[in-house]
N, C-alpha and C positions, 0 to 999 in steps of 0.2 A: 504494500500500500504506500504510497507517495506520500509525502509529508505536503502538508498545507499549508500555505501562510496565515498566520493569524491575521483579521481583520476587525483593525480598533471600530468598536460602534461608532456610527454618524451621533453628535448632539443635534437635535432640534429643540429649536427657539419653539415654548409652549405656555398657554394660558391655561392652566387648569382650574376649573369651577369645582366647588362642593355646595349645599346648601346654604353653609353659613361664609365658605370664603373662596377668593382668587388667587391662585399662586402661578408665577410667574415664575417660568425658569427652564430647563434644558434635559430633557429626555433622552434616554441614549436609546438608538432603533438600533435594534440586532440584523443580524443575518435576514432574518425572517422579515424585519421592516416593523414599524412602531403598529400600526394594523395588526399585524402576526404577533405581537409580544401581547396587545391589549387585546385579545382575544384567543391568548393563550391559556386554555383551563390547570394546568399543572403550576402557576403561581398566583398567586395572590395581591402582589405587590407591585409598584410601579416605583422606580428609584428616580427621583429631580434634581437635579443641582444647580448650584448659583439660584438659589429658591429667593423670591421677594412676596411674603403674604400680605394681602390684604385682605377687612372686612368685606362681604358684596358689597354693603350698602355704601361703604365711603372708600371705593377703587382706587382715588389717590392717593388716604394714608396711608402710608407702607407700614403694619403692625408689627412685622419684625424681618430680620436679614439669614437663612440658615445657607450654610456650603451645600448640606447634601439633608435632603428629606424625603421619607418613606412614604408612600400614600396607599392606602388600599383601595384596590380597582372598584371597589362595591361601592367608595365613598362617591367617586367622581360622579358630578351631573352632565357637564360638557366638559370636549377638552380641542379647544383653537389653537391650529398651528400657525 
């Protein structure tokens, strides 16, 4: 079997919605493409980084700054690329 190159994930620039907030920040798409990771049934979880959260209701204060944040795919409402 041939050896493969590894292939670092694309970041995409993303809005992500929950009911009570907005986060802003950078998705890595796999092999499979961010489509094929969010509708992947074997995890649970979506990994963000360079995260900026806001409340929905006031979108331009930024409530807080994280490097890397966890989200669970069950929480999202939408999510804008």
């Amino acid at each position: 079997m041939a050896d493969r190159p590894l292939r670092t994930p694309r970041l995409i620039a993303a809005d992500i919605f929950t009911t009570s907030y907005r986060m802003s920040g950078k998705v890595a798409a796999p092999l499979t493409g961010l489509i094929g990771h969010l509708n992947n049934p074997t995890t649970s979880f979506v990994d963000v980084e360079d995260v900026y959260l806001s409340p929905i209701h006031q979108p331009g204060r930024i409530a807080a700054h994280y490097n890397m944040a966890r989200l669970v795919k069950a929480n999202m409402a939408a999510l804008l690329l």
